[in-house]
C-alpha positions as CSV (number, residue, x, y, z in Angstrom):
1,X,-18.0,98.5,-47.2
2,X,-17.6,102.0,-45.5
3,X,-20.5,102.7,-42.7
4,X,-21.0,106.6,-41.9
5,X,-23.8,108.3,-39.6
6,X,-26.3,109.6,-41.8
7,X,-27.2,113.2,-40.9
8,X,-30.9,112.3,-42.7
9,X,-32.7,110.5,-45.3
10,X,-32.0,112.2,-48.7
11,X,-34.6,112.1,-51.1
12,X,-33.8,111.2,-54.3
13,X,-34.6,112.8,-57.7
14,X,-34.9,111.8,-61.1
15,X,-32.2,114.0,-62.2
16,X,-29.0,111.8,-61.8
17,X,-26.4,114.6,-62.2
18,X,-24.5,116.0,-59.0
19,X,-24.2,119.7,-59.2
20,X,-20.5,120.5,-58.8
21,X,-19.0,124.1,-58.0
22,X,-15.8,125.5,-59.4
23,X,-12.5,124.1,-58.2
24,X,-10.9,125.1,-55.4
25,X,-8.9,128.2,-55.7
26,X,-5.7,129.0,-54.3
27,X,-4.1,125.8,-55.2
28,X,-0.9,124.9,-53.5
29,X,2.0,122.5,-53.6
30,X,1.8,119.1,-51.2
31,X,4.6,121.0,-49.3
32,X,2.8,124.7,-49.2
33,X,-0.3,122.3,-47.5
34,X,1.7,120.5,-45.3
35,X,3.4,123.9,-44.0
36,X,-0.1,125.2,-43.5
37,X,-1.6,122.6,-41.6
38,X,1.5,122.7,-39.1
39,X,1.2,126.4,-38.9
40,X,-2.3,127.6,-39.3
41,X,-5.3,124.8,-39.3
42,X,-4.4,121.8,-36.9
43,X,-0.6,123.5,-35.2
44,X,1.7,120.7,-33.3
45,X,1.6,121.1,-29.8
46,X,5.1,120.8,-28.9
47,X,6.6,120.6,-31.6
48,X,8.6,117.4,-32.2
49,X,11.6,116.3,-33.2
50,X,12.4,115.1,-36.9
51,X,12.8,111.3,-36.8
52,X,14.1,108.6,-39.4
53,X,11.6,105.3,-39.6
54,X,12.2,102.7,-41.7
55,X,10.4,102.4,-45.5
56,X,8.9,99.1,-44.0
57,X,7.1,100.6,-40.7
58,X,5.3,102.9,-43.3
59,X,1.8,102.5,-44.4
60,X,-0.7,104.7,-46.3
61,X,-3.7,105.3,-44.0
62,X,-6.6,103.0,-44.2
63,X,-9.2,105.9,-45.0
64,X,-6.8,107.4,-47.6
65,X,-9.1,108.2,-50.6
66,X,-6.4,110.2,-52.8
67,X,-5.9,106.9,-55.3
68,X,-6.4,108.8,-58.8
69,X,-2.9,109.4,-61.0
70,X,-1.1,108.4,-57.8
71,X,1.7,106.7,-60.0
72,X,2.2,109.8,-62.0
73,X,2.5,111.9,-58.2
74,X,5.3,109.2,-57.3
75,X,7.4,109.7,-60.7
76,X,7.2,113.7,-60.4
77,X,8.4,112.7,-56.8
78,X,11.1,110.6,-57.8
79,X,12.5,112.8,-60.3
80,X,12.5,115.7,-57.6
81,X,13.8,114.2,-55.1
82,X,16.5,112.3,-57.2
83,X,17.7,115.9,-57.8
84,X,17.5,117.9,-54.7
85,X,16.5,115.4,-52.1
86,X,13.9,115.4,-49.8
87,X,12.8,118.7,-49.0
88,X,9.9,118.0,-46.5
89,X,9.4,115.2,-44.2
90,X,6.1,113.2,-43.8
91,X,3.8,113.3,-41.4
92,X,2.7,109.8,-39.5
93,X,1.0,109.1,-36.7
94,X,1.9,105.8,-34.8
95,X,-0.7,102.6,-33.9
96,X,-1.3,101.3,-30.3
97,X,2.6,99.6,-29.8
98,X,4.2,102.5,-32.0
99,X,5.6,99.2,-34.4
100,X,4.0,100.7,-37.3
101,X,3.1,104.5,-38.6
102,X,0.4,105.6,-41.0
103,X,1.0,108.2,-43.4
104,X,-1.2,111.1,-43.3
105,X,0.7,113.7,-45.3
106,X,3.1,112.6,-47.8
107,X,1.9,109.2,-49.3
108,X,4.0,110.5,-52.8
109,X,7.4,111.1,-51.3
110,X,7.3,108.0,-49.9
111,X,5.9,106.1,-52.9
112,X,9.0,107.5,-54.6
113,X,11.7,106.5,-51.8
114,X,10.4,102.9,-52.2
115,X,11.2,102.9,-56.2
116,X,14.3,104.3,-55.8
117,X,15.2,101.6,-53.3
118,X,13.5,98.9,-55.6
119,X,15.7,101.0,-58.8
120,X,18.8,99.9,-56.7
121,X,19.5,103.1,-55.0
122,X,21.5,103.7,-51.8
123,X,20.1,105.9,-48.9
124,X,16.4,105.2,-49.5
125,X,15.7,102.6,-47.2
126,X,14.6,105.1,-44.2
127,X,12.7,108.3,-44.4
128,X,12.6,111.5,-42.6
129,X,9.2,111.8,-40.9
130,X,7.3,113.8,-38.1
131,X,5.5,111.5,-35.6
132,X,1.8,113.3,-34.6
133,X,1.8,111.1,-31.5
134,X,-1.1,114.0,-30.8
135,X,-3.0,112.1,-33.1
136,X,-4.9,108.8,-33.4
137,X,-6.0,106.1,-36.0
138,X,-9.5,105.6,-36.3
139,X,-10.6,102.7,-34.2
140,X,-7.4,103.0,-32.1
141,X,-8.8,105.2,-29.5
142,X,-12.2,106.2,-27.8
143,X,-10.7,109.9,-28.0
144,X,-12.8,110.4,-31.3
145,X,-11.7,113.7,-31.7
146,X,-8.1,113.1,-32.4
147,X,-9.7,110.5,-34.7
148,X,-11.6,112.7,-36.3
149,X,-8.8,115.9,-36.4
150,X,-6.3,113.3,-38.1
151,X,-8.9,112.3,-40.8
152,X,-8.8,116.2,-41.7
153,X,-5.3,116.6,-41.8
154,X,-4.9,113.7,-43.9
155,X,-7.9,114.9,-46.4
156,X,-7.3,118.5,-46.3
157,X,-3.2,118.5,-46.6
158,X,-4.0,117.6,-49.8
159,X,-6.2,120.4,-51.6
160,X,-3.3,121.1,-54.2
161,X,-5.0,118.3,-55.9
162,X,-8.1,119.6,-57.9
163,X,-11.1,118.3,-56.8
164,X,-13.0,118.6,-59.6
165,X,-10.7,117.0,-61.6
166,X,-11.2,113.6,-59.7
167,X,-13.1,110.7,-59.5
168,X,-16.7,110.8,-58.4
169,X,-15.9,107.8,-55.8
170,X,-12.8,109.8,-54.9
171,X,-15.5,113.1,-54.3
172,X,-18.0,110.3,-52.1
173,X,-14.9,109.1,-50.1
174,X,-13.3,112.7,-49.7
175,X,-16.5,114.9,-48.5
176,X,-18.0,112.0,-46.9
177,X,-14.8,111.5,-44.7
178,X,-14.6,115.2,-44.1
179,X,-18.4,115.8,-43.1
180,X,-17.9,112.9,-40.7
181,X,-14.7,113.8,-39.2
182,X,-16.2,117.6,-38.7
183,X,-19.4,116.4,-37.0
184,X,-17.3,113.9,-34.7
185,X,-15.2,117.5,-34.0
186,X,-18.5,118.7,-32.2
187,X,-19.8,122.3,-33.0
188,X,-17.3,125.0,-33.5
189,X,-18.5,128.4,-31.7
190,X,-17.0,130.1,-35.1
191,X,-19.7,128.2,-37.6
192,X,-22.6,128.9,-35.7
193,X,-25.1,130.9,-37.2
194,X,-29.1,132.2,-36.7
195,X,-29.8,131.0,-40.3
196,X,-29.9,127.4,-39.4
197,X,-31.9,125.6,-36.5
198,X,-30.3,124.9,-33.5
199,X,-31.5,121.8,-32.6
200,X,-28.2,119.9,-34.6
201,X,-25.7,122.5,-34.1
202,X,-22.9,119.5,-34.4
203,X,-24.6,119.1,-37.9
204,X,-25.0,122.1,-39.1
205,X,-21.7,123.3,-38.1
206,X,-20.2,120.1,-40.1
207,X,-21.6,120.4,-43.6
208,X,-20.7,124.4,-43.1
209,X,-17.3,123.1,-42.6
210,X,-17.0,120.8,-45.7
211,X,-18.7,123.0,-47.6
212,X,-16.1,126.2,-46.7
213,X,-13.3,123.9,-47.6
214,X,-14.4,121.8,-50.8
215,X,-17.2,124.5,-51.9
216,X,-19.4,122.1,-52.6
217,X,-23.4,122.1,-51.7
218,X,-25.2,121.1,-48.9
219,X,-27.6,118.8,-51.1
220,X,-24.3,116.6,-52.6
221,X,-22.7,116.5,-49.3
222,X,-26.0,114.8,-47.9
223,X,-25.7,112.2,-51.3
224,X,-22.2,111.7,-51.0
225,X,-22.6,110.7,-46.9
226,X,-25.0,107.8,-48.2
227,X,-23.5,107.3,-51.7
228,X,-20.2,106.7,-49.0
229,X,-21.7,102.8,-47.9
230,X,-21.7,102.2,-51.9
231,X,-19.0,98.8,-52.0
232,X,-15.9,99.6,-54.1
233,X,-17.0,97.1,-56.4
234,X,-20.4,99.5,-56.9
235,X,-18.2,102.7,-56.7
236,X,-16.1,102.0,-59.8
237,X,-19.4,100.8,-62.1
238,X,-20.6,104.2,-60.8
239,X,-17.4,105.8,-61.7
240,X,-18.1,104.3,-65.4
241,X,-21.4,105.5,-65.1
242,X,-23.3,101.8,-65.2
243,X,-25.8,103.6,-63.6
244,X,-26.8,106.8,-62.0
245,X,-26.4,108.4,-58.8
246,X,-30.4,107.9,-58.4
247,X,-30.2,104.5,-58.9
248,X,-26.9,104.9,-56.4
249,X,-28.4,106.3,-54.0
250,X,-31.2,103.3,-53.6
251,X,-28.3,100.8,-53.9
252,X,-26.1,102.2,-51.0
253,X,-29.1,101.4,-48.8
254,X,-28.7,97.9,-49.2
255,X,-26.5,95.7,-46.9
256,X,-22.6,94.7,-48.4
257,X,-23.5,91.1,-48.3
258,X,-26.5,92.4,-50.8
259,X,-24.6,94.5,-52.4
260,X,-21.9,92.5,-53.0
261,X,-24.4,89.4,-54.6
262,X,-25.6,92.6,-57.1
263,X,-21.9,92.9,-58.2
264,X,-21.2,89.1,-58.6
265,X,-24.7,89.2,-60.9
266,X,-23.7,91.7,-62.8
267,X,-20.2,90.3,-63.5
268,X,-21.6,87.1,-64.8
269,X,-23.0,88.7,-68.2
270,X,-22.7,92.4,-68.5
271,X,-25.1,92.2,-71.9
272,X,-27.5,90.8,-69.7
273,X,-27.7,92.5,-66.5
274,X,-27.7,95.9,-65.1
275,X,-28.6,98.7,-62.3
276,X,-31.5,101.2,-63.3
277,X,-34.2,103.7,-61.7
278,X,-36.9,100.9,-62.6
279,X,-35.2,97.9,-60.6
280,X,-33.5,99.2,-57.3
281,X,-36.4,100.2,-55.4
282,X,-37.7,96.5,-56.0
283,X,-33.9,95.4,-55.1
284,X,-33.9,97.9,-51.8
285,X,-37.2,96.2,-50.9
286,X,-36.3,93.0,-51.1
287,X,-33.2,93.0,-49.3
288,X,-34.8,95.1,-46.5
289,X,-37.3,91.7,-46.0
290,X,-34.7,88.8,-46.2
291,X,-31.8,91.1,-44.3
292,X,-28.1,90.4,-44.2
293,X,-27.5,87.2,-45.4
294,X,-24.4,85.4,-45.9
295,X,-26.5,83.2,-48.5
296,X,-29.7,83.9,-49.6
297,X,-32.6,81.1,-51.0
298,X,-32.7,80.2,-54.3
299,X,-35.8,82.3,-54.7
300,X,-34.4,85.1,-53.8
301,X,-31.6,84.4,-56.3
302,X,-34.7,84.2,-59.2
303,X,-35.9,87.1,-57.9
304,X,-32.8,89.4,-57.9
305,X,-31.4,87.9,-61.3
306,X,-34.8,88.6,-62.9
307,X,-34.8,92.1,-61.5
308,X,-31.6,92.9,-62.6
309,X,-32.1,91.6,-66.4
310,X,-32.2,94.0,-68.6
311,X,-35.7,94.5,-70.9
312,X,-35.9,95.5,-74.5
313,X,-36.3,98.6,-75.5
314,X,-40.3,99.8,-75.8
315,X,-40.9,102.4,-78.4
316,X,-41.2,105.9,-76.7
317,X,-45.0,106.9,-76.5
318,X,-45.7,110.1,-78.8
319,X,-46.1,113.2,-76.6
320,X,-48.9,115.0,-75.9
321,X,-47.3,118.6,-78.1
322,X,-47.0,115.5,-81.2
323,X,-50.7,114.6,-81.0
324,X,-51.9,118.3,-80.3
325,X,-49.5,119.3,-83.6
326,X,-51.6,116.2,-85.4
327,X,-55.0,116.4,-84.8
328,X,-55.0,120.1,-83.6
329,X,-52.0,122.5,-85.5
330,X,-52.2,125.7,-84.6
331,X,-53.9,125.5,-81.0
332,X,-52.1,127.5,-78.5
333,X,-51.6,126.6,-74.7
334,X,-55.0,128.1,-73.7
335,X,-56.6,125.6,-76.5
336,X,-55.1,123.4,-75.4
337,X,-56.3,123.3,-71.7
338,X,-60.0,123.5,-73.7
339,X,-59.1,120.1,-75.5
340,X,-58.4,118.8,-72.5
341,X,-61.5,119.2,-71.0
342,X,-63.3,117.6,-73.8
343,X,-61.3,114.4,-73.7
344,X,-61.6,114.3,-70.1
345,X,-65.4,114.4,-70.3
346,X,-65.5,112.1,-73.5
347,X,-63.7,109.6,-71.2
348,X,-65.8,110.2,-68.1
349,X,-69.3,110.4,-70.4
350,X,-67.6,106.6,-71.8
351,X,-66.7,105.1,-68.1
352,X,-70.4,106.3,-67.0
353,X,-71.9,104.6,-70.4
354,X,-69.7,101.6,-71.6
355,X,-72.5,98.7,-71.2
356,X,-75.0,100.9,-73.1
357,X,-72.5,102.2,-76.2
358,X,-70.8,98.0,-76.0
359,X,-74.7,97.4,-76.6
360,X,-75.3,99.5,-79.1
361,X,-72.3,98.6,-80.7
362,X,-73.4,94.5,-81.3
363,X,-76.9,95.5,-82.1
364,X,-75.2,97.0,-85.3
């Protein structure tokens, strides 16, 4: 499971839709974003020379989110680049012993060498790539910032792709990543602003960031940081809307050896188990008591397996407009408030004077 700093605690609503803005305008190609992030957002500092690595040093970066269609991305790729070649190297940057490289912009073009090589092609066992020795894997170094800078460059070189157009565990990972990555950046001088308190400036300055790049909202990018230490398992039933980003949001609060003994429960029968707003605040509560267990009791296996079972569905109670239409057509809103009153005091005169009206009651 993915751990990120939480900037607060969100409070949830009963609404379990995200607001999303319109996509991203401007849309490039993967090449048009890899020439602007050399040139413009993140520039080389002495700029290096073009080397060749091997297909097998190669590997896609750990916090790589950008999973959606990525088969389709590697066949336009391969029917490109069987044509006119490779146009533009990839970027990597190198771990501790520089044995292997991580890709951070190009994950398609090399997708598409390695099935041309596996389709029996000469020439495609080595790549053209650009080495960002400037930059570092995360958990390589204690120089967070070129962590952090690298996490941008591999989420922001690819923009081309539309956002909204992706899956919502894709959107957690993406802004998530970014938010994080901008607040391990520190406070940039050009985001400040008057508008906001002071007192975070490092935060403030961060979800101004991710929300200048992705145009989303400050409220979803505070979800999606907590929605972010949802297990993949819990992502994808999310993704295939099991249950709601409410019910998410309670969920992602829970520990991965919880979360994960949710996921195996609900794999055993899905007719009989599920996630809902009525269950995961029991859930949270629980596993906040017992803590991270590698096995829990037996009891607590009851306990979890009965929370998570689904109930029948209860006839909805009539609204108050259907009994007000029944017993009282034609009152208006003002009426209404008046009827009100009366039952109130019907009930309250009844509270005050049950023994004596039960009484009268037998005596008849």
């Amino acid at each position: 499971m993915n751990n990120i700093d939480n900037p607060t605690d969100i409070e949830t609503e009963e609404n379990t839709d995200i607001e999303y803005t319109e996509p991203i305008e401007n849309e490039k190609s993967e090449e048009e974003a890899e020439i602007i992030e050399t040139e413009t957002h993140y520039p080389l500092r002495n700029l290096p020379m073009m080397d060749i690595l091997p297909l097998s040093s190669l590997y896609p970066h750990p916090k790589n989110p950008y999973k959606h269609n990525f088969e389709k991305r590697v066949d336009e790729k391969v029917e490109s680049i069987s044509k006119v070649g490779l146009l533009h190297p990839i970027t990597v940057i190198p771990d501790k012993d520089n044995s292997i490289y991580y890709i951070l912009i190009g994950n398609a073009r090399a997708g598409a060498f390695r099935k041309l090589k596996e389709s029996g092609y000469a020439g495609y066992d080595e790549i053209s790539v650009i080495i960002r020795e400037d930059l570092k894997l995360e958990g390589d170094d204690d120089d967070e910032d070129k962590e952090a800078t690298a996490i941008r460059v591999l989420l922001e070189s690819n923009l081309q792709m539309s956002y909204n157009d992706l899956p919502l565990s894709e959107k957690i990972d993406i802004i998530a990543l970014h938010y994080k990555a901008s607040r391990r950046q520190g406070s940039r001088t050009d985001l400040k602003s008057d508008t906001f308190p002071q007192n975070d400036e490092k935060l403030n300055a961060a979800w101004k960031e991710t929300n200048r790049i992705y145009k989303v909202p400050k409220n979803t990018i505070e979800r999606f940081a907590q929605l972010y230490n949802l297990t993949d398992n819990l992502k994808a039933r999310l993704n295939n809307k099991e249950f709601g980003t409410t019910a998410a949001l309670d969920i992602s609060h829970i520990s991965e050896s919880g979360q994960n003994l949710i996921n195996s429960i609900l794999e055993e029968d899905k007719q009989l188990y599920e996630i809902n707003t009525n269950n995961v605040k029991e859930l949270r509560n629980i596993f906040s008591l017992v803590g991270d267990e590698e096995e829990y009791s037996n009891f607590i296996l009851k306990r979890i397996r009965l929370l998570l079972t689904k109930q029948p569905d209860m006839p909805k109670p009539k609204s108050i407009k259907t009994i007000y239409e029944k017993y009282f057509p034609g009152s208006g809103i003002k009426e209404q408030g008046r009827i009100l009153d009366e039952i109130e005091k019907a009930l309250s005169f009844y509270k005050k004077h049950k023994r004596t009206i039960m009484r009268m009651k037998r005596r008849r």
